[in-house]
py3Dmol code that shows the C-alpha trace and the ligand (Angstrom):
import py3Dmol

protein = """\
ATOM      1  CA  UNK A   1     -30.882 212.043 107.276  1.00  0.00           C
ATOM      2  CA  UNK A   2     -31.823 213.792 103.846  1.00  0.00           C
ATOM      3  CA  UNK A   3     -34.670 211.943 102.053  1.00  0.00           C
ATOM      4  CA  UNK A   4     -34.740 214.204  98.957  1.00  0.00           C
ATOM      5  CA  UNK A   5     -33.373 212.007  95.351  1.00  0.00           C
ATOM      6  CA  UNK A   6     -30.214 213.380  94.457  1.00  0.00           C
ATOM      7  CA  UNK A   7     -29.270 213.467  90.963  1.00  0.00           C
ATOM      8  CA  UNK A   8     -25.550 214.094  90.986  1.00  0.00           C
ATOM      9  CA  UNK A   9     -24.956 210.268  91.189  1.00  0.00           C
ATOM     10  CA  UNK A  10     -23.655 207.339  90.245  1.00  0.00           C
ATOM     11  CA  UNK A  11     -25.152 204.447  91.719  1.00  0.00           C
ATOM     12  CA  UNK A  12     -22.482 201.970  90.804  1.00  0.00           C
ATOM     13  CA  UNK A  13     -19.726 204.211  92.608  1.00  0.00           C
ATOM     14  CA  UNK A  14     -21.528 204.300  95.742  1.00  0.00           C
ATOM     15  CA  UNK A  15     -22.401 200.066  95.569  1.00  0.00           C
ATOM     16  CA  UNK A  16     -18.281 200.071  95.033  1.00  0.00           C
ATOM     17  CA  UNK A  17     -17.526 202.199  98.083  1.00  0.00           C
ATOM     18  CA  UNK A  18     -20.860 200.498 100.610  1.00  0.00           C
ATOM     19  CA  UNK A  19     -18.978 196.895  99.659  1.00  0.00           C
ATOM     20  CA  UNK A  20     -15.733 197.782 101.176  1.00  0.00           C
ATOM     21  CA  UNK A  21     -16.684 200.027 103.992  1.00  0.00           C
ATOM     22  CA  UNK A  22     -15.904 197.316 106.739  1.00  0.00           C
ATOM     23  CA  UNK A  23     -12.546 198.027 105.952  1.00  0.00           C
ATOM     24  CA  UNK A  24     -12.357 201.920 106.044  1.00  0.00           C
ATOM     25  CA  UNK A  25     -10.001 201.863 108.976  1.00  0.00           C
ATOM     26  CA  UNK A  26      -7.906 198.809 108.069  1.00  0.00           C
ATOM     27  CA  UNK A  27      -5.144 200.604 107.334  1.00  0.00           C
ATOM     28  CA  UNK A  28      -3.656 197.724 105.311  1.00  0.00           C
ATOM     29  CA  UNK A  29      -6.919 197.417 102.850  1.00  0.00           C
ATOM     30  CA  UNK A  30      -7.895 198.817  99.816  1.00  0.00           C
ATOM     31  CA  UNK A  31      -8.109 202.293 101.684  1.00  0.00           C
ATOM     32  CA  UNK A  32      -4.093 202.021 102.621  1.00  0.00           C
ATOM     33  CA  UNK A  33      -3.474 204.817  99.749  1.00  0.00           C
ATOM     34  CA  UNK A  34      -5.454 206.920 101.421  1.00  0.00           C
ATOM     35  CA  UNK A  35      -4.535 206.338 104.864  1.00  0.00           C
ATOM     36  CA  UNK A  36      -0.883 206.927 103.337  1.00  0.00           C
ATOM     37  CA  UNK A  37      -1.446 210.105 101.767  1.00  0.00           C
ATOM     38  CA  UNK A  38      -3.809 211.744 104.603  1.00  0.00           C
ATOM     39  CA  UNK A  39      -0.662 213.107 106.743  1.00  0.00           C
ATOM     40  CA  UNK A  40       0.417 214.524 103.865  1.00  0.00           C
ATOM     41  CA  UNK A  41      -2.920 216.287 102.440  1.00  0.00           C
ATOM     42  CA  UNK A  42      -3.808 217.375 105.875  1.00  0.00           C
ATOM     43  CA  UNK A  43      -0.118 219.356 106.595  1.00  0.00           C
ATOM     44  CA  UNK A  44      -0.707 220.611 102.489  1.00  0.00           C
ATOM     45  CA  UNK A  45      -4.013 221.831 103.894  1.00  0.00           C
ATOM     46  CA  UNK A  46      -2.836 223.249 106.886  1.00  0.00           C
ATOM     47  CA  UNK A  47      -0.009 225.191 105.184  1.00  0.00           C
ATOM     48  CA  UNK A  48      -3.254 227.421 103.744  1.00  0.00           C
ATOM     49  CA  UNK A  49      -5.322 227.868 106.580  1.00  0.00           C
ATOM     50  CA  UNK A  50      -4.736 226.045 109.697  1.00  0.00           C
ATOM     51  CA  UNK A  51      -7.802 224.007 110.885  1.00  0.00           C
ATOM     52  CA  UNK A  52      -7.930 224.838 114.837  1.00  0.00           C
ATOM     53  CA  UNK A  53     -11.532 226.385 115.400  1.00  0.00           C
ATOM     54  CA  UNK A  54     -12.740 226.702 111.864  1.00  0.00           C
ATOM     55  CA  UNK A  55     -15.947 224.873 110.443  1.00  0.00           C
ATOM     56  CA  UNK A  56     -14.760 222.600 108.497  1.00  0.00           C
ATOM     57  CA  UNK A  57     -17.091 220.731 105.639  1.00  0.00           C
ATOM     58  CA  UNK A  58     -15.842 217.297 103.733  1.00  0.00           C
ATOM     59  CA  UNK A  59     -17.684 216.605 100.877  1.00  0.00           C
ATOM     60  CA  UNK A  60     -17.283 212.474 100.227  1.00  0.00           C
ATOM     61  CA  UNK A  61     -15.957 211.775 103.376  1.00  0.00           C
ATOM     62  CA  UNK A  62     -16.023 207.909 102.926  1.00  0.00           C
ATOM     63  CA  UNK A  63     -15.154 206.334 106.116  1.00  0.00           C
ATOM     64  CA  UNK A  64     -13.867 209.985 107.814  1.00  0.00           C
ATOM     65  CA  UNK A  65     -10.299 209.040 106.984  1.00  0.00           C
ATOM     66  CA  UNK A  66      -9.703 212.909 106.753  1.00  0.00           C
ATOM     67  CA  UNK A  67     -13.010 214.420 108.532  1.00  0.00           C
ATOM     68  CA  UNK A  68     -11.312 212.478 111.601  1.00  0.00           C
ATOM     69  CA  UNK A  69      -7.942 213.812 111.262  1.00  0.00           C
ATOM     70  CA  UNK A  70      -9.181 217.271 110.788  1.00  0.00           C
ATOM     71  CA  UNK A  71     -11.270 216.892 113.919  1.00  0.00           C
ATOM     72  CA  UNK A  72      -8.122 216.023 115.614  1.00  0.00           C
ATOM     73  CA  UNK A  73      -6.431 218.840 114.613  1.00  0.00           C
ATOM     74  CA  UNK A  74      -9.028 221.261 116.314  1.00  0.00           C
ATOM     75  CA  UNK A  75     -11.595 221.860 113.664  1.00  0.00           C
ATOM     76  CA  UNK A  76     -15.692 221.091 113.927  1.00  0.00           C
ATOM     77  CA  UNK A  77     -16.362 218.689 111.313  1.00  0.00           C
ATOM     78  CA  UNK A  78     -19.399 217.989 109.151  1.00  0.00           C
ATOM     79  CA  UNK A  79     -18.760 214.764 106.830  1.00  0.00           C
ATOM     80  CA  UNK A  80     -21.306 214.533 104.021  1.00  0.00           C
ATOM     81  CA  UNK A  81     -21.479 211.486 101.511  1.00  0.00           C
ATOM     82  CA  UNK A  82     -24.139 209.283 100.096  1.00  0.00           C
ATOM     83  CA  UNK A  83     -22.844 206.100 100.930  1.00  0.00           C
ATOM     84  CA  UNK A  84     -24.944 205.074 104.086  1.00  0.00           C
ATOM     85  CA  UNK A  85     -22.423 202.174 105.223  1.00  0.00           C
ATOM     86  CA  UNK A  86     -19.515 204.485 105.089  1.00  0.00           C
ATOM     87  CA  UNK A  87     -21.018 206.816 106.818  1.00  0.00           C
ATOM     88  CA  UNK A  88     -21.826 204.168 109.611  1.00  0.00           C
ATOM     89  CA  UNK A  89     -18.561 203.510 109.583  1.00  0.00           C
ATOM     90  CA  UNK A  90     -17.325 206.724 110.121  1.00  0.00           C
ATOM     91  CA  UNK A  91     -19.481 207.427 112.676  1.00  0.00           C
ATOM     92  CA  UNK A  92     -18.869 204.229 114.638  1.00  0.00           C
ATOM     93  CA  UNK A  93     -15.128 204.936 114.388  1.00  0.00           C
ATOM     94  CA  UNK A  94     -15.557 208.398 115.709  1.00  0.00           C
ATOM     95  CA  UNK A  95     -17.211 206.611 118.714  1.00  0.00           C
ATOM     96  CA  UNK A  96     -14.956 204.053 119.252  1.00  0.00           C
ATOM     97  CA  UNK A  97     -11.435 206.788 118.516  1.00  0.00           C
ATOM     98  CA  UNK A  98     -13.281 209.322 120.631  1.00  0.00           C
ATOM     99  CA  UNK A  99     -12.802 211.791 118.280  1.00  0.00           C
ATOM    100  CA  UNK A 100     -14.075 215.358 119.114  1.00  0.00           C
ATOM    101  CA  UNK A 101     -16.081 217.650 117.098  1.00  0.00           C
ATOM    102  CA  UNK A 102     -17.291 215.516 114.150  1.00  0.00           C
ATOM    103  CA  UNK A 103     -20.461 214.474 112.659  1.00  0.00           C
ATOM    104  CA  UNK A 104     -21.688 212.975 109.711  1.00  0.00           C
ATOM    105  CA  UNK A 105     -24.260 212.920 107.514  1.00  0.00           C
ATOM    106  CA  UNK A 106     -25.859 211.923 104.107  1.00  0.00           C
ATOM    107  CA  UNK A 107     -26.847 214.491 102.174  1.00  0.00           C
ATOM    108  CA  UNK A 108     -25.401 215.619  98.577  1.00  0.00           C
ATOM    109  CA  UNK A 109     -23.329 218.460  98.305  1.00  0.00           C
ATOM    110  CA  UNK A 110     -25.839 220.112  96.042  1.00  0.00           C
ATOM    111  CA  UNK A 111     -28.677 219.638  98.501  1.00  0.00           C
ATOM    112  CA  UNK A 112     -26.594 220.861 101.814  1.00  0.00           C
ATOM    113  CA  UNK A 113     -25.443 223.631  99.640  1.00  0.00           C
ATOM    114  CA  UNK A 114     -29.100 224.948  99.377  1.00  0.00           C
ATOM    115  CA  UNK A 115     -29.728 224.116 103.059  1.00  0.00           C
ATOM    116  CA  UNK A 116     -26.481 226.343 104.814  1.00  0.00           C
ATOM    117  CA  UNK A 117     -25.056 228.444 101.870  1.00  0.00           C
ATOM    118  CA  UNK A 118     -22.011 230.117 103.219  1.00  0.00           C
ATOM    119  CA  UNK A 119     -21.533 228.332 106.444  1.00  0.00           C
ATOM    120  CA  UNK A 120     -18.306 226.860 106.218  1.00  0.00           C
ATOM    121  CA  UNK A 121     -14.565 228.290 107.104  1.00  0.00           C
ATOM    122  CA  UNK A 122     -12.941 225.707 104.993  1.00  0.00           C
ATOM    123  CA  UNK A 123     -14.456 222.859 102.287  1.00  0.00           C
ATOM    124  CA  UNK A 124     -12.333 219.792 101.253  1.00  0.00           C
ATOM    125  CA  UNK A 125     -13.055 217.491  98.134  1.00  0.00           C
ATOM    126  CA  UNK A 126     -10.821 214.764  98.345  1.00  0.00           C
ATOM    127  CA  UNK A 127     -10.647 211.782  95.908  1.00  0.00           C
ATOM    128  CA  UNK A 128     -14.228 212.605  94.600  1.00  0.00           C
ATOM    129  CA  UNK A 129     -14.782 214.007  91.995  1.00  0.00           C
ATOM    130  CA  UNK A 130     -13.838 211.439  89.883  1.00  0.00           C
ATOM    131  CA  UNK A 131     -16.551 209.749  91.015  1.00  0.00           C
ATOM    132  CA  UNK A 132     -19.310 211.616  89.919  1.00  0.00           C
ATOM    133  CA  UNK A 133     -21.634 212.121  86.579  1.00  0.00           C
ATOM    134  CA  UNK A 134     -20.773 216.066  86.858  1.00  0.00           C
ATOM    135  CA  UNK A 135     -18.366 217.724  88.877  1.00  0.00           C
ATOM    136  CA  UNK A 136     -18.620 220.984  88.190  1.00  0.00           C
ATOM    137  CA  UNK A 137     -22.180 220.777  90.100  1.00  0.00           C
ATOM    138  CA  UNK A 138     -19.897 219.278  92.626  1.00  0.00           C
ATOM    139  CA  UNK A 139     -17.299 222.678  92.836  1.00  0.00           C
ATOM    140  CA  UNK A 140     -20.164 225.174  92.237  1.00  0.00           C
ATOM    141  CA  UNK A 141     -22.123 223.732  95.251  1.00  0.00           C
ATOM    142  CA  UNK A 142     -18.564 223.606  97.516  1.00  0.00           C
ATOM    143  CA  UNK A 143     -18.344 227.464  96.127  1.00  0.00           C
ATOM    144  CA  UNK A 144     -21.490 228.312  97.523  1.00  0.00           C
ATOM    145  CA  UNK A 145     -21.137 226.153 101.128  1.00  0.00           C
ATOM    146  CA  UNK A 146     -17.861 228.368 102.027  1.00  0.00           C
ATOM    147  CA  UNK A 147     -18.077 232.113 103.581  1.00  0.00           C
ATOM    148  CA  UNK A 148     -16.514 234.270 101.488  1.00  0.00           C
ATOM    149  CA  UNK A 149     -12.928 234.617 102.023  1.00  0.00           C
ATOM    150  CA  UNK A 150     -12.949 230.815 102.899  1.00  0.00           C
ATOM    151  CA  UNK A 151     -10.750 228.117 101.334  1.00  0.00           C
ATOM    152  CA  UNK A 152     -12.089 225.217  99.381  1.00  0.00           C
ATOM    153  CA  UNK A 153      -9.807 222.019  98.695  1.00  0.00           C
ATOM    154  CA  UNK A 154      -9.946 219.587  95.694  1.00  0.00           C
ATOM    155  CA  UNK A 155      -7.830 216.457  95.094  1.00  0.00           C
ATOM    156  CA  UNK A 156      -8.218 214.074  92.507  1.00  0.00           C
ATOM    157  CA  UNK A 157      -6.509 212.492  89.239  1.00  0.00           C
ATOM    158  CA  UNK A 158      -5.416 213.811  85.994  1.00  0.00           C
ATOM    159  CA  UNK A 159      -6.202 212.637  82.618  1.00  0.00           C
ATOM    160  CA  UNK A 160      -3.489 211.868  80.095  1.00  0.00           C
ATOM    161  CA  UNK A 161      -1.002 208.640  78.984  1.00  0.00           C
ATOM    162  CA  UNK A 162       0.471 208.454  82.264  1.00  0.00           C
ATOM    163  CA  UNK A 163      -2.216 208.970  84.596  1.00  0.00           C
ATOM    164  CA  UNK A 164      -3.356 205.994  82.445  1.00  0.00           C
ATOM    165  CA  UNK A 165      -0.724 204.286  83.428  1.00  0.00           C
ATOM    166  CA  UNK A 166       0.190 204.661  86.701  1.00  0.00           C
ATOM    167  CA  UNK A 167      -3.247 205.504  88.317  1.00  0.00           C
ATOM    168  CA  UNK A 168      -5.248 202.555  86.150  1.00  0.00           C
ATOM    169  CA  UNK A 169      -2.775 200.188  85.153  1.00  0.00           C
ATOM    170  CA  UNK A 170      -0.342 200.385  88.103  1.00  0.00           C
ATOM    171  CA  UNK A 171      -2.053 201.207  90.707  1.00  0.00           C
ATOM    172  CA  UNK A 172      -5.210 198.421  89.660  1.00  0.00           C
ATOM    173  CA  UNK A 173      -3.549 195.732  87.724  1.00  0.00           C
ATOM    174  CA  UNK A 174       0.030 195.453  88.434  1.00  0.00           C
ATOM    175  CA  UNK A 175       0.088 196.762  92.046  1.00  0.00           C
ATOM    176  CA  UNK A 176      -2.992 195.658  93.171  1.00  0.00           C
ATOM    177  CA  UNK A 177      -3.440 198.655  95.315  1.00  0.00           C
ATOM    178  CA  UNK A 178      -6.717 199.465  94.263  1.00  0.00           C
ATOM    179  CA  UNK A 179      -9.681 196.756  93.631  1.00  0.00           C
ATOM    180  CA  UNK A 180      -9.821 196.889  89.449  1.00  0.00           C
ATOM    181  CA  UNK A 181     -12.939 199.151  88.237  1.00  0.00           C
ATOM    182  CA  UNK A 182     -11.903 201.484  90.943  1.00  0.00           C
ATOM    183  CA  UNK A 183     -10.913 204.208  88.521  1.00  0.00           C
ATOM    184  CA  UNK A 184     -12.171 205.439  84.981  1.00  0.00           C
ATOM    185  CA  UNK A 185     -10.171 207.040  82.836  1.00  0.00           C
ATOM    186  CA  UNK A 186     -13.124 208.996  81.000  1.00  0.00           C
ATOM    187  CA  UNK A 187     -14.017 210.938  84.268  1.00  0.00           C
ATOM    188  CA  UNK A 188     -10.268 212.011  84.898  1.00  0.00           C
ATOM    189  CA  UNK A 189     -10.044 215.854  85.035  1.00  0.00           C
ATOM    190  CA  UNK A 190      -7.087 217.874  84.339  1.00  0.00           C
ATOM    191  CA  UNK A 191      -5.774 220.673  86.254  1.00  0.00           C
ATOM    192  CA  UNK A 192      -7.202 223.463  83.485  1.00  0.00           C
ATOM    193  CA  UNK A 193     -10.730 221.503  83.831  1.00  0.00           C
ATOM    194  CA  UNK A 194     -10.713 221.646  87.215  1.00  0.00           C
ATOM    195  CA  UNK A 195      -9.581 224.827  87.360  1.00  0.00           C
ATOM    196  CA  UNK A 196     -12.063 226.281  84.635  1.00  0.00           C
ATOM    197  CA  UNK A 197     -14.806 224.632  86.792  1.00  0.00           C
ATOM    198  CA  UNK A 198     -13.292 226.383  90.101  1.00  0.00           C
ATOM    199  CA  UNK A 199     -13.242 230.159  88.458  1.00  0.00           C
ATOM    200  CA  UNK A 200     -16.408 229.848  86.541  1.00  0.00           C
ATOM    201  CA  UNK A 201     -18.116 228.939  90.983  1.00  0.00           C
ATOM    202  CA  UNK A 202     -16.326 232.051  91.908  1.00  0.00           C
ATOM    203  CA  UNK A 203     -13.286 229.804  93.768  1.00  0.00           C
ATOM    204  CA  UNK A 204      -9.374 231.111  92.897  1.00  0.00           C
ATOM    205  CA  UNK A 205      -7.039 228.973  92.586  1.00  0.00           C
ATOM    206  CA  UNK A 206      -4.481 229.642  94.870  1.00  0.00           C
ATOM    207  CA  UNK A 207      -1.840 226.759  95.098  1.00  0.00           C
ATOM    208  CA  UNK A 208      -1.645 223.346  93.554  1.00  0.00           C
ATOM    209  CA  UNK A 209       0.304 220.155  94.709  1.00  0.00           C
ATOM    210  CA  UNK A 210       1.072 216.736  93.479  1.00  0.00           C
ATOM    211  CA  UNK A 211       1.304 213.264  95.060  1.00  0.00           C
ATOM    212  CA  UNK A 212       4.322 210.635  93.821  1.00  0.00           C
ATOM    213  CA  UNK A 213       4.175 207.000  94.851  1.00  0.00           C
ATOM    214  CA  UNK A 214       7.430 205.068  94.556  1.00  0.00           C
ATOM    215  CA  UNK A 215       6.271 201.298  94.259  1.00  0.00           C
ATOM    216  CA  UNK A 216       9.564 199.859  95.519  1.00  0.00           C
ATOM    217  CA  UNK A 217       9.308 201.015  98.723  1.00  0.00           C
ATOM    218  CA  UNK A 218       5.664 201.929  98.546  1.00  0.00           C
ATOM    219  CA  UNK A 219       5.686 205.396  99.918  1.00  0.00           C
ATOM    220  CA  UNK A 220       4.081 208.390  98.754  1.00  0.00           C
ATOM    221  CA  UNK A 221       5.022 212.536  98.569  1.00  0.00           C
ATOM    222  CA  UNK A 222       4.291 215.531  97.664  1.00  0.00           C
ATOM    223  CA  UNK A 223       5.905 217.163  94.845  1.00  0.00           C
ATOM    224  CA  UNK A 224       5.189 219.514  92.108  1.00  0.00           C
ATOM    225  CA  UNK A 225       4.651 217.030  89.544  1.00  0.00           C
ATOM    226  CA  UNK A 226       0.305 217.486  88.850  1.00  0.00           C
ATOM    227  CA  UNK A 227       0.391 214.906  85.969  1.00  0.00           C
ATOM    228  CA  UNK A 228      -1.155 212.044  88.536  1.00  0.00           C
ATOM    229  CA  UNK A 229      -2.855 212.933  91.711  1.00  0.00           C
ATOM    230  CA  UNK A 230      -3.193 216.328  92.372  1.00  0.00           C
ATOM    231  CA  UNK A 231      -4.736 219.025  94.072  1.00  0.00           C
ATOM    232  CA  UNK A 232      -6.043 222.348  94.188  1.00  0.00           C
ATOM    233  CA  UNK A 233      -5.971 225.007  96.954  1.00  0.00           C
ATOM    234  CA  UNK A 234      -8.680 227.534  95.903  1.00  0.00           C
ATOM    235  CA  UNK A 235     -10.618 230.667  97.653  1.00  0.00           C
ATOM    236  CA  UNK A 236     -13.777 232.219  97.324  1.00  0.00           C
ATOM    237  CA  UNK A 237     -13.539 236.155  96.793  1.00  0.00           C
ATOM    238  CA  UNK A 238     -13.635 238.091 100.185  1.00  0.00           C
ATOM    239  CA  UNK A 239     -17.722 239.659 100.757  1.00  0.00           C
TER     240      UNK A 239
END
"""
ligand_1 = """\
26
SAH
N -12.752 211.805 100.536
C -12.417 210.548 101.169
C -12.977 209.335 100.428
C -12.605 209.221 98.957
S -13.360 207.812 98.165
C -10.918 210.463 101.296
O -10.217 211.041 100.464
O -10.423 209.817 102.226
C -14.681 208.587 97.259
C -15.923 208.849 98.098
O -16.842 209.600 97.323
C -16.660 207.589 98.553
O -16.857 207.640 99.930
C -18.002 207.669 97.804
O -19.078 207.107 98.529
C -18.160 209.154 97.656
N -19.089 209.579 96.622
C -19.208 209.132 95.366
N -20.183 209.816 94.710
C -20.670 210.723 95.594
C -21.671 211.750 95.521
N -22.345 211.978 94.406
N -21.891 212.484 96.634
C -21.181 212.291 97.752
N -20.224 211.354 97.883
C -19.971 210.582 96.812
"""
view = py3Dmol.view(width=600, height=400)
view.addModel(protein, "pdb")
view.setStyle({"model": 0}, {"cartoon": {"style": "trace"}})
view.addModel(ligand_1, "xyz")
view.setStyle({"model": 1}, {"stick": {}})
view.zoomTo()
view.show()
């Protein structure tokens, strides 16, 4: 375990995400949206660069929703976050799933990117970045943990009216998908932020995607709508 203070925090988030970690795995519990969208982030993902046999880091990894899946697909896994009871979690599910090939631990992004620069095939970002005081630290220390050539993912929610809407208001108040205070509309990022953020690291953006829910029969897809939950599919220069 890392020891050193990290300052690329929010101390609030991480109290949010440590008192709901029991339920990481209950697929029916305030983590169902992501347990619904992870088949369809990890084919997205695997369209780029298919997982088998790379190194794969996931920076916020929660409860290993993702880390896991990736595992399964063939990849060795690190899972970083800084939310010591999801990372229990993840780790105890890993035992109990006998999943292959992944590991967790709890160190920042910032701090592991100073410790193994370069050292991954393949960096994902998932539903994080919106969590932080300043994620553009966030992308320039994915930049740096990826070997050149390698792919680094991001995913998270845009800012405007109907993000607003549909993300706060929908998905928190009317839906009840999502506990309320989840979300906060100030640290929203738009594609061009995001993007701005991923060329000034040295990261290209290669491919973006967006996710739809449809409330009625509360499924989700991928389309190529970005003004709610999107992502970014970006690479670093070759060497
Ligand atoms: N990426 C996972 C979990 C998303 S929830 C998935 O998509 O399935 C957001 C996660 O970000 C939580 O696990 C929270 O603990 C983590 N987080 C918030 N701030 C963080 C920080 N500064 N460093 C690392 N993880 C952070």
């Amino acid at each position: 375990m890392d020891h050193t203070t990290p300052q690329n925090v929010d101390p609030a988030e991480l109290a949010k995400f440590s008192e709901l970690a029991h339920r990481w795995w209950d697929t029916e519990s305030e983590f169902r949206p992501l347990h619904q969208i992870n088949p369809l982030r990890l084919g997205w993902i695997q369209q780029q660069v298919p997982l088998a046999g790379r190194r794969v880091l996931d920076v916020g990894c929660g409860g290993g929703i993702l880390a896991d899946a990736m595992a399964r697909q063939g990849a060795q896994v690190l899972g970083i976050d800084l939310a010591t009871k999801s990372l229990k979690v993840a780790q105890l599910h890993a035992l109990e799933a006998e999943t292959p090939n992944v590991q967790y631990r709890e160190v920042s992004a910032e701090a592991l990117a100073a410790e193994q620069p370069g050292q991954f095939d393949v960096v994902t970002c998932m539903e994080m970045l919106e969590h932080v005081p300043d994620p553009a630290s966030i992308v320039r220390a994915c930049a740096t943990l990826v070997k050149p050539d390698g792919w680094v993912f991001f995913s998270t929610l845009n800012r405007n009216p109907k993000s607003f809407l549909f993300a706060i208001v929908g998905a928190e108040y009317v839906l009840n998908l999502l506990p309320k205070g989840t979300h906060e509309y100030a640290k929203f990022i738009k594609p061009s932020e995001l993007a701005g953020y991923c060329r000034q690291a040295g990261l290209d953006v290669q491919a973006s995607k967006g996710m739809e829910y449809n409330p009625l029969t509360r499924r989700y897809w991928l389309s190529n709508d970005t003004s709610v939950n999107y992502a970014l599919a970006t690479r670093k220069a070759a060497a």
